[in-house]
C-alpha positions as CSV (number, residue, x, y, z in Angstrom):
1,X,-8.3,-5.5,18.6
2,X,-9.3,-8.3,20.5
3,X,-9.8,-11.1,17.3
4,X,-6.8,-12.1,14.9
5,X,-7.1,-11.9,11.5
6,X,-4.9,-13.7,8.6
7,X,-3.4,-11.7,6.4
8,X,-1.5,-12.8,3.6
9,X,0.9,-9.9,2.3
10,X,2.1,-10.0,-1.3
11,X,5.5,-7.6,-2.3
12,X,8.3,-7.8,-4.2
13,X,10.1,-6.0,-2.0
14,X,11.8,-7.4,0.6
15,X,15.6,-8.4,2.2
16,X,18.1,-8.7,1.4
17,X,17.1,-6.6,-1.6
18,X,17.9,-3.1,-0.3
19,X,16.3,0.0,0.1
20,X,13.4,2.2,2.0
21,X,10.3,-0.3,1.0
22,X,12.2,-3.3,1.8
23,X,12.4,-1.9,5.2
24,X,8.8,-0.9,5.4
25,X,7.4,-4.2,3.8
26,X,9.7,-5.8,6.4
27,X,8.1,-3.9,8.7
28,X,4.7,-4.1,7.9
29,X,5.1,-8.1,7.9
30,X,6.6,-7.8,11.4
31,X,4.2,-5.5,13.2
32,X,1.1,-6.8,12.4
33,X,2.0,-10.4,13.2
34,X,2.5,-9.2,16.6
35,X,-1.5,-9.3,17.1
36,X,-2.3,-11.7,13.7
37,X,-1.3,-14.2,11.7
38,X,0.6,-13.2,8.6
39,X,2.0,-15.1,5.8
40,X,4.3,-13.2,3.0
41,X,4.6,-14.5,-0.4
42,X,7.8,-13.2,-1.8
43,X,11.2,-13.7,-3.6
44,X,13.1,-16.8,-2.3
45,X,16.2,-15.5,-1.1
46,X,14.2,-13.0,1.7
47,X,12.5,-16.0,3.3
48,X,15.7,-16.4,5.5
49,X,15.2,-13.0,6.6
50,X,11.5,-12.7,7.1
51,X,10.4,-12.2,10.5
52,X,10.2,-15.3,12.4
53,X,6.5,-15.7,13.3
54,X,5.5,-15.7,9.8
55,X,4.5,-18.3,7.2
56,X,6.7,-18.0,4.2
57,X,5.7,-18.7,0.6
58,X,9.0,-18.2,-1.9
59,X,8.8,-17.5,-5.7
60,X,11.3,-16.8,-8.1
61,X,12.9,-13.4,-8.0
62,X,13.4,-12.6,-11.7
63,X,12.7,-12.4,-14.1
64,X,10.0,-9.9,-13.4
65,X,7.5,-11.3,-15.7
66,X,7.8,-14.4,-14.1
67,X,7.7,-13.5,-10.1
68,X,4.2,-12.0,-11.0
69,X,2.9,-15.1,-12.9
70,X,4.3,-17.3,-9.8
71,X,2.9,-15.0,-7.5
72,X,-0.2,-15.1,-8.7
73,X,-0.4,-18.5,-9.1
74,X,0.5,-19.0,-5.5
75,X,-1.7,-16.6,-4.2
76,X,-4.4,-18.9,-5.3
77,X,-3.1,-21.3,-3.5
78,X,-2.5,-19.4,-0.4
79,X,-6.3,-18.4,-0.2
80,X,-7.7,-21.4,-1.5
81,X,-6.2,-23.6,1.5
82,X,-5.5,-21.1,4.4
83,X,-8.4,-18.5,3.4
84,X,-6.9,-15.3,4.7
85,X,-9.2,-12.5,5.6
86,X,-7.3,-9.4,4.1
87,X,-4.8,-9.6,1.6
88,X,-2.1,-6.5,1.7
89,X,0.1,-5.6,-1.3
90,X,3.3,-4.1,-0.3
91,X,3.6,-2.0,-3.3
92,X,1.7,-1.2,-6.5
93,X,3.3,-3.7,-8.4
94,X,1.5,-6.7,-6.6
95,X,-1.9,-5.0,-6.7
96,X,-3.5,-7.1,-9.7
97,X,-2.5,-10.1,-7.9
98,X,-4.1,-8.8,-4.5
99,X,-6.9,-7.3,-5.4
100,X,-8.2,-10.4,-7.7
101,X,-8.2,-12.5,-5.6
102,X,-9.8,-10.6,-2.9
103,X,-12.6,-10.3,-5.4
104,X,-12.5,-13.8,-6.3
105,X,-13.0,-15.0,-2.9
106,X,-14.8,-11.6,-1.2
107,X,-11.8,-10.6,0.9
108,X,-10.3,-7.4,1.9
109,X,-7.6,-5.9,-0.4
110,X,-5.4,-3.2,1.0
111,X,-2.5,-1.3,-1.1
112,X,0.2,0.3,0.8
113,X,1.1,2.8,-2.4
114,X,4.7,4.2,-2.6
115,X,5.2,7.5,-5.0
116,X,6.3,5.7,-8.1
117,X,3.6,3.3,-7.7
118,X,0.6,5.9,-8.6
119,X,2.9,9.2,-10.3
120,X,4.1,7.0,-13.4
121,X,3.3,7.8,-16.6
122,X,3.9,4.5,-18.0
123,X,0.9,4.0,-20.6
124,X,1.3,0.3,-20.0
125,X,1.2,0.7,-16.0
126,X,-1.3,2.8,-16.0
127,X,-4.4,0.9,-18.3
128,X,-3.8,-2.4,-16.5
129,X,-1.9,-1.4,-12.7
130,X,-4.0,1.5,-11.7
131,X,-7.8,0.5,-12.4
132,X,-6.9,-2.7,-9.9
133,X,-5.2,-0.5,-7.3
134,X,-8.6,1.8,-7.7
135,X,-10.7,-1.3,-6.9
136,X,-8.8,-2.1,-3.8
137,X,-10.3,-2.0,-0.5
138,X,-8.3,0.5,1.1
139,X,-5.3,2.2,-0.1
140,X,-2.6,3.4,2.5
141,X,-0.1,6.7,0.7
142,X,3.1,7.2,1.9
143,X,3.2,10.7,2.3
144,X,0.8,13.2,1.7
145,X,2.2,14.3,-1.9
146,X,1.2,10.3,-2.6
147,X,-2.4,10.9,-1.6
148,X,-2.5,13.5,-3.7
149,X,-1.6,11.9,-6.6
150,X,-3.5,9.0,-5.9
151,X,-6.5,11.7,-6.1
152,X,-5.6,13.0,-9.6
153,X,-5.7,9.2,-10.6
154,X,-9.3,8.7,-9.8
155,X,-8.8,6.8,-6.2
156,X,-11.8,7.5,-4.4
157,X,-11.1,9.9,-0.8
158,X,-13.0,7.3,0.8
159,X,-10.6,4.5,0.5
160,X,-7.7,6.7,1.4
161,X,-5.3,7.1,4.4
162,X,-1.7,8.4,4.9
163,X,0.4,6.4,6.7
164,X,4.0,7.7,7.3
165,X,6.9,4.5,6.8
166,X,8.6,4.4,10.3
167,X,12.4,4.4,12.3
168,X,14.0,2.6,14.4
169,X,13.7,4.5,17.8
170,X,15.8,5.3,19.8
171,X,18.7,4.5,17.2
172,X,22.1,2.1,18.2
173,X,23.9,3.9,21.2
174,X,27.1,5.7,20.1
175,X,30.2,3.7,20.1
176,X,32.6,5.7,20.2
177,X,35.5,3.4,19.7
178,X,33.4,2.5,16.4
179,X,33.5,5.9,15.5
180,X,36.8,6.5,15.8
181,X,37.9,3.6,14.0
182,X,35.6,4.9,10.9
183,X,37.1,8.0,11.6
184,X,40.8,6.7,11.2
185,X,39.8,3.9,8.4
186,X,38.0,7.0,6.0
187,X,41.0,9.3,7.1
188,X,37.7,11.8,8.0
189,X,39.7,13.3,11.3
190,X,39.0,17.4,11.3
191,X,36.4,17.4,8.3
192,X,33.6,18.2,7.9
193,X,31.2,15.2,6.9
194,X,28.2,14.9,4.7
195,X,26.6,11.7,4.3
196,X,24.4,10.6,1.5
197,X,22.7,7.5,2.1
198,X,20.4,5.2,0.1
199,X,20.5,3.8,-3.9
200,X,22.0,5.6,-6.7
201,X,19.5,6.6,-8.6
202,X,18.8,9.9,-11.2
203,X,15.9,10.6,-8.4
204,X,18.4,10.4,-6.0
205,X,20.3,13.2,-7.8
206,X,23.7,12.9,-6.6
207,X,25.2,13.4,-9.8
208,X,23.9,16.7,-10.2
209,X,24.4,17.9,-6.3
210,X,28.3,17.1,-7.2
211,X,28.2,18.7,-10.5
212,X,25.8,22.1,-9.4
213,X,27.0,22.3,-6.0
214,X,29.4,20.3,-4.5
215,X,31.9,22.2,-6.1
216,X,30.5,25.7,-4.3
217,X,30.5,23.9,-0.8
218,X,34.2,23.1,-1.1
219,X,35.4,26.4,-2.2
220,X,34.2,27.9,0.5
221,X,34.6,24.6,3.2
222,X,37.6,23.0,1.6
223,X,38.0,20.5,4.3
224,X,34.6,19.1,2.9
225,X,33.9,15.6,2.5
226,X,30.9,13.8,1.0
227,X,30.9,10.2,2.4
228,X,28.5,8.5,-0.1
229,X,26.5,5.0,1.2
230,X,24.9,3.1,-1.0
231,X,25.7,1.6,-4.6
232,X,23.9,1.3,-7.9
233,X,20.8,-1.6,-7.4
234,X,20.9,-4.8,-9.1
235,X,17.5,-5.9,-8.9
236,X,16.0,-2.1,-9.0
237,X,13.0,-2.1,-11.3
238,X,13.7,1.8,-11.3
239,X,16.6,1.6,-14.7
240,X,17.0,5.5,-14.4
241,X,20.7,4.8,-12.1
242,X,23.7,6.7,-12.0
243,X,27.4,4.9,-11.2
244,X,30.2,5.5,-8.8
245,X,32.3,6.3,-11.9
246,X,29.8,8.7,-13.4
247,X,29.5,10.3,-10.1
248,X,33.6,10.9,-9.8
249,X,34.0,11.8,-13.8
250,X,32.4,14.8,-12.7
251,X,33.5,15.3,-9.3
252,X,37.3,15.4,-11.0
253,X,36.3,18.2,-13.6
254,X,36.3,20.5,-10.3
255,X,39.5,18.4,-8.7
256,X,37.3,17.6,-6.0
257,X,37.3,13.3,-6.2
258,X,39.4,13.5,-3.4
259,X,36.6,15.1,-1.3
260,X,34.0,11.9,-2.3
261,X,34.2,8.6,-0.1
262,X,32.2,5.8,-1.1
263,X,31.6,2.9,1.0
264,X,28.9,0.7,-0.7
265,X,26.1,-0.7,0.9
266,X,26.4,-1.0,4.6
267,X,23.9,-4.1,6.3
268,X,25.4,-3.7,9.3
269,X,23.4,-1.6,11.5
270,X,25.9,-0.5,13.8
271,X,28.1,0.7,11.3
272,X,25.5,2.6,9.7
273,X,24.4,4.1,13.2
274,X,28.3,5.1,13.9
275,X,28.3,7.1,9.8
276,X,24.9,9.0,11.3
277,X,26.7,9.6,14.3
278,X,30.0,11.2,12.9
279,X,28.6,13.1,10.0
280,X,27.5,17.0,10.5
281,X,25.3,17.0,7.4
282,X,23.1,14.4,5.8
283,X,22.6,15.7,2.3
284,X,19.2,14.7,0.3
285,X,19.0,16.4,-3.2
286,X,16.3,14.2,-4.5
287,X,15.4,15.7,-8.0
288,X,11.9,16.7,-8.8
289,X,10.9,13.9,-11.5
290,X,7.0,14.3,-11.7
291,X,7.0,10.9,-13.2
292,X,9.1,9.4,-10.6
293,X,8.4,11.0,-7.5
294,X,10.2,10.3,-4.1
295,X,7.3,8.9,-2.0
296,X,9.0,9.9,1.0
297,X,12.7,10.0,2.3
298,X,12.8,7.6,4.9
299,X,16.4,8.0,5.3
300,X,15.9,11.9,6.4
301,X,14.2,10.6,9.5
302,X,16.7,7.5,10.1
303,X,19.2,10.5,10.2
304,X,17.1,12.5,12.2
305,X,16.9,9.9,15.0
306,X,20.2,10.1,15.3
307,X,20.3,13.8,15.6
308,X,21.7,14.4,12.1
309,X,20.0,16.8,10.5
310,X,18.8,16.9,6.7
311,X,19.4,19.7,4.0
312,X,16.9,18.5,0.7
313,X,14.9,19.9,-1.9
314,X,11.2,20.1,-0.8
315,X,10.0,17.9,-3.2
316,X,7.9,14.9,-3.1
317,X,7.3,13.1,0.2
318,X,10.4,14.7,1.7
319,X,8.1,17.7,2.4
320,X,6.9,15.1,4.7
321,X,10.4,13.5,6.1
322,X,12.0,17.2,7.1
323,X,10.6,19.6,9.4
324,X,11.9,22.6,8.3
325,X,14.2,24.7,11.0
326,X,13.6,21.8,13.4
327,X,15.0,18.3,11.5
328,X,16.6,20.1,8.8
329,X,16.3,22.5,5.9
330,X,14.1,22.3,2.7
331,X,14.7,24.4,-0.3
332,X,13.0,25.3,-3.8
333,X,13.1,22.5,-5.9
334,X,16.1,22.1,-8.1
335,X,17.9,25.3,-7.0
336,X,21.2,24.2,-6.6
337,X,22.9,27.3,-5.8
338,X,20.4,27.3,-2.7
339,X,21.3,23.8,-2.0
340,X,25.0,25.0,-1.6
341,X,23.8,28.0,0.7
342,X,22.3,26.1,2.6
343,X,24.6,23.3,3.2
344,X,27.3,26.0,3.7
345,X,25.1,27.6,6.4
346,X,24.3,24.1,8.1
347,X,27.8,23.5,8.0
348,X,28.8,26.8,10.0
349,X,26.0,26.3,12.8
350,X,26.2,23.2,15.7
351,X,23.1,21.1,14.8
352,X,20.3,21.0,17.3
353,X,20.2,17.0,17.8
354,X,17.5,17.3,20.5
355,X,15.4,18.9,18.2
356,X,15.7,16.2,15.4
357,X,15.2,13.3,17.6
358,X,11.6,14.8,18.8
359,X,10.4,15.0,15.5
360,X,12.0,11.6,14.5
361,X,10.0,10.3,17.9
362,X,7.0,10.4,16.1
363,X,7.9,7.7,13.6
364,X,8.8,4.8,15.8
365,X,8.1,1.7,14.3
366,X,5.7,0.7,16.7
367,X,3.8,3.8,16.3
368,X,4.0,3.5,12.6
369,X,2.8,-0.8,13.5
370,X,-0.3,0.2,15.3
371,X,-1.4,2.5,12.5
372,X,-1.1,-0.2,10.2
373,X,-2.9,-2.7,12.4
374,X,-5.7,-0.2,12.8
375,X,-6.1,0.1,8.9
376,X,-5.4,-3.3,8.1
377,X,-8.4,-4.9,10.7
378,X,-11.3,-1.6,10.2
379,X,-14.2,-3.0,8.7
């Protein structure tokens, strides 16, 4: 690449919002200005997060309605005085906005396409989202699960390209003093630890892992304890959520609430690094939801560069995230009394963290940045 481009990247999705495509839009914003100039328009409250060498545009987060009229509207703008040469939605939801004005003023579009953003069956979504998203320049999937469904929704091959979200790599050193003081704070001394990490969700399918299988793992392992991270999202456009008191109702009809831990959201990365660290099992029994796919599970491979291996249904994108026998275990789809096997099994057996942290290699940010670039600046 020896010429910069401008490219003005639209999304929703950004910090401190939390979850997997905040990351990646992050991501994306912050790789590629590395060789270009980038300006985001997004939600106010990220611009304080945003990476530094971009030009920031704020809009009102919510509501939703609104964000997209004010996005549009400053799009416009964006193009009309700084004339950007590609403009990159960081999700489905701001491909309308992108890909009219590329058209308007003979630009590039590109889509980065995340599973719910192409496998809804929203009638609404799908007459006035997905023709724009088909008209895009290029459209990056996820996972390959994503490109196939972008396929069955009439996006030509031509346009397509699978891009895997990245991982920080090599992860925070241990700390073991950190560890030890989680250790002591979650009283977690001689268990054994599975983590869950990320939002909770009915994809995310915690509910049911507790009420299918939990209750299997700690009858056979009843020093078993799941250490849960994450909380149920504000701002998530996604309404299909389960609570933290859902979650333990059902955990208590097999007295096992004393064997959950929640901690909330953790932002600090350390902390999160030092939960990886200590754990023996990250758990990831992501439902299969045709309509609302898991695109792909970057929080498998986050665990994976620590050397934490993953047992998850092989459903969605995650067929993508875990290698099976070498960064964890995948099983049939919604078999629950496999899932507890399994995690019984993993349990039993010292985890191979050598092997998880060469297939976790291959998503390193940068790796994942240079991909991107490549895509974004091919004519």
């Amino acid at each position: 690449m020896t010429n910069k481009s401008s490219i003005l990247i639209v999304t929703r999705n950004l910090p401190p919002l939390i979850g997997g495509m905040e990351r990646l839009n992050w991501h994306i914003a912050y790789e590629l200005s590395k060789e270009h100039n980038v300006t985001i328009i997004s939600h106010t409250e990220a611009k304080h997060q945003a990476p530094q060498n971009v030009n920031f545009y704020g809009v009102q987060l919510n509501p939703l309605p609104l964000f997209l009229i004010l996005a549009f509207i400053k799009t416009f703008w964006v193009c009309l005085t700084k004339r950007p040469d590609i403009l990159f939605a960081g999700s489905g939801l701001t491909a309308p906005i992108v890909t009219f004005w590329a058209k308007i003023f003979r630009k590039k579009s590109i889509i980065y396409i995340h599973g719910l953003d192409i496998g809804t069956n929203n009638k609404l979504y799908n007459l006035l989202w997905i023709p724009f998203i088909q008209s895009a320049s290029k459209i990056i999937a996820n996972s390959s699960p994503t490109y196939n469904i972008c396929l069955k929704k009439g996006i030509s091959e031509k346009k397509l390209s699978i891009i895997h979200p990245g991982v920080s790599f090599p992860p925070q050193p241990r700390d073991e003093q950190l560890i030890q003081q989680l250790k002591n704070q979650y009283d977690l001394q001689d268990k054994k630890i599975l983590i869950s990490v990320g939002r909770l969700t009915e994809r995310k399918g915690l509910n049911e892992f507790i009420d299918l299988s939990f209750s299997e793992i700690v009858k056979n392992t009843p020093n078993t304890v799941l250490v849960i991270i994450g909380d149920t999202p504000k701002q998530s456009l996604n309404k299909n959520l389960q609570s933290k008191e859902l979650i333990l109702a059902t955990a208590k009809k097999y007295d096992a609430e004393n064997n959950i831990i929640f901690t909330g959201n953790i932002s600090d990365d350390e902390v999160l690094s030092s939960f990886y660290y200590l754990a023996d099992l990250h758990i990831f029994p992501v439902k299969h939801i045709p309509e609302d796919p898991e695109g792909f599970g970057m929080v498998a491979i986050e665990a994976a560069a620590h050397g934490l291996p993953t047992v998850a249904f092989a459903t969605g994108g995650i067929v993508d995230a875990v290698k099976q026998n070498e960064s964890g275990w995948l099983v049939e789809k919604n078999n629950y009394e496999a899932l507890a096997k399994q995690t019984i099994m993993a349990l039993e057996q010292l985890k191979s963290t050598e092997q998880c942290q060469h297939f976790a290699g291959q998503f390193e940010w940068s790796i994942f940045g240079k991909k991107i670039a490549e895509a974004s600046v091919l004519k």
